[in-house]
N, C-alpha and C positions, 0 to 999 in steps of 0.2 A: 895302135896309137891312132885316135879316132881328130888329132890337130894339137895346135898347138901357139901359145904368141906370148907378147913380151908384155907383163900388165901395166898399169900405170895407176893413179892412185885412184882414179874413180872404179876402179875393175874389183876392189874385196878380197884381192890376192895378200898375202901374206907380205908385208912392207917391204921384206928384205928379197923377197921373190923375181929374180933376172927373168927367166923362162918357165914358163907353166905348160906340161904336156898335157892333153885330156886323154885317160885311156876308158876303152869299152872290149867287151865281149870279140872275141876274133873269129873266126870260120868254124877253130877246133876247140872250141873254149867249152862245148855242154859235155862230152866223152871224159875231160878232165874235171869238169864239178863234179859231175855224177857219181865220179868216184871217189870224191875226194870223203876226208873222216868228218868234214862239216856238214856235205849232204847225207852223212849214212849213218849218222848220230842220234839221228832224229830230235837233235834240238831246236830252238826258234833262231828266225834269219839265219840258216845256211850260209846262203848267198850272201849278208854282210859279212859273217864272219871270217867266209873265204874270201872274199875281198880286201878283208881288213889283214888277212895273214899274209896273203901274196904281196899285196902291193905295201905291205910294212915292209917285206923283206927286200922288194924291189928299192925301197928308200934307202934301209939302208945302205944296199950294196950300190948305189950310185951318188950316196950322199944329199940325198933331198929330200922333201918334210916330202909326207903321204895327205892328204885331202881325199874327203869323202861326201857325197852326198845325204848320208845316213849320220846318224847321230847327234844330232839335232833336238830344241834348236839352241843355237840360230842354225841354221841350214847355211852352206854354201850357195855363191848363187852361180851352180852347173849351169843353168840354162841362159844366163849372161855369158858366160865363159865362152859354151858353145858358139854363142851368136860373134864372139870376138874372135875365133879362130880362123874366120874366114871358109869355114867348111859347113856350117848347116848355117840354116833358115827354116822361118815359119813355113808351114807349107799351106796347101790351098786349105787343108783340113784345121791347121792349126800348132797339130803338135809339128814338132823338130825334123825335116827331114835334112841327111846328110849328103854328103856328095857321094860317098862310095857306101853306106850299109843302108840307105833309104830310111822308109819313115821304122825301120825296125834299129835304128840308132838308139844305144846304151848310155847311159855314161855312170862307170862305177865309181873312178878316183881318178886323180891330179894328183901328179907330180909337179912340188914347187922347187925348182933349180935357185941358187942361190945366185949363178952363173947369167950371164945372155949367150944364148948360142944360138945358129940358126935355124929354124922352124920352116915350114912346108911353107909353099906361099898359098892363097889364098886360093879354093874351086871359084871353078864356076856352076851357079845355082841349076838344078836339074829340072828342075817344076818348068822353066819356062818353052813353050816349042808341047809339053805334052800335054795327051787327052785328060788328063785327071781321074784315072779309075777311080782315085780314093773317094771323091767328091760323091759317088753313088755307089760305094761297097758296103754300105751300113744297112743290112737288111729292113734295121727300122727306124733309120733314118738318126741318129743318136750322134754321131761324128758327121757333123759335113762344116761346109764355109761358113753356116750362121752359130758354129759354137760345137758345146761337146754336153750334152744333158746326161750328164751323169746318171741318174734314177732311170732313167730309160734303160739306158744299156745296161745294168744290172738288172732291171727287171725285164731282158732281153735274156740275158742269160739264165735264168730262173726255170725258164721253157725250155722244152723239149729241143726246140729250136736252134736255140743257142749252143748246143751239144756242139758244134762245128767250130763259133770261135774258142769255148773253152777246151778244145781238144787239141784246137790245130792252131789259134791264134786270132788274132783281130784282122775279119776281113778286111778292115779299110788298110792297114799295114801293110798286109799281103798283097794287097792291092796293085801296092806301089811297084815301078817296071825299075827302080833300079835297087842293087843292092842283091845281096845271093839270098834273102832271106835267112830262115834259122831250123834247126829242125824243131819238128811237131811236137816233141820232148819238154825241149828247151821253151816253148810257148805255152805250151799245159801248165808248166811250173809257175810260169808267170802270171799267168789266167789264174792261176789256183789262187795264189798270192794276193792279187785284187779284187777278187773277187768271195774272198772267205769269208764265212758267216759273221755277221756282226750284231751280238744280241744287247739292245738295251741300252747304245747309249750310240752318238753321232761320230764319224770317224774321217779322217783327212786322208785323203788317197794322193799321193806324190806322184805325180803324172807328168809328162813331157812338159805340158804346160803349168808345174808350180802346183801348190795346195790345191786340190779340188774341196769343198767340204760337200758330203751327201747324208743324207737320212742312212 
């Protein structure tokens, strides 16, 4: 459970919604995709699908709607959510850092309580007091504080070079000193996913920070 808070009507939560949980990816989360029959199917979206089966089943054994950031649109607005949870913020880079999983912060679904119940209270922001690895982990300079240039870091990864975040993950993430990271598994996958070839027509990459659109 990556937070959580009580919406109100400008937040896009579901009207009748008391408490909204954010869940993401846990410490032991990639050992149980990897084997699950959504990753070994070899169909499309794995990963939404197992999402869509767990945390439907999670609904309904606690009685509350399931919310997703896929299937769209409209899209949810996860990254409003996040910001009202009192657990991430933007970070020096841009995208979402969190208070306890760093800039390697997920978020697959929401659970919407019908209920109000108590919620975590609010971190405190991690970024402020550190050196900012992430601000200079971009080999070619493609994530830092002036934005996030998409065509670059694809055409980063294209190179030989690039073997290193799509193997092991996004240096500038890695970067970050808090959060236990993920394994090199679990970040290929993801790498693989954003990065997959796209012939012949322009495509929207759903990224920490919202729609990106790239060539």
């Amino acid at each position: 459970m990556l937070g959580g808070f009580h919406p109100g009507p400008a937040d896009g939560a579901p009207e009748t919604c008391g408490t909204l949980l954010l869940l993401g990816p846990g410490p032991d989360f990639w050992p149980i995709f990897a084997d699950s029959p959504e990753r070994r199917d070899g169909g499309a979206d794995p990963l939404d699908r197992w999402s869509a089966r767990v945390v439907g089943g999670l609904a309904r054994e606690f009685g509350a709607q399931a919310l997703f950031p896929f299937g769209g649109p409209p899209f949810q607005p996860f990254l409003a959510w996040a910001r009202r949870s009192g657990r991430a913020w933007p970070s020096p880079v841009g995208m979402l850092v969190h208070a306890e999983a760093g800039l390697f912060v997920s978020y697959r679904a929401a659970l919407a309580f019908g209920d109000r119940f108590a919620v975590d209270d609010p971190a405190v922001m991690p970024c402020p007091g550190c050196a900012a690895p992430c601000l200079s982990a971009c080999p070619v300079g493609a994530l830092t504080g002036a934005g996030y240039d998409v065509p670059r870091c694809h055409a980063h990864l294209d190179t030989p070079a690039g073997a290193e975040c799509l193997g092991g993950g996004c240096l500038v993430r890695r970067a970050c000193p808090v959060g236990p990271g993920q394994p090199a598994a679990q970040s290929a996958f993801h790498m693989a996913a954003f990065h997959k070839p796209l012939a012949g027509r322009r495509a929207v990459h759903i990224s920490q920070r919202g729609p990106v659109r790239s060539p």
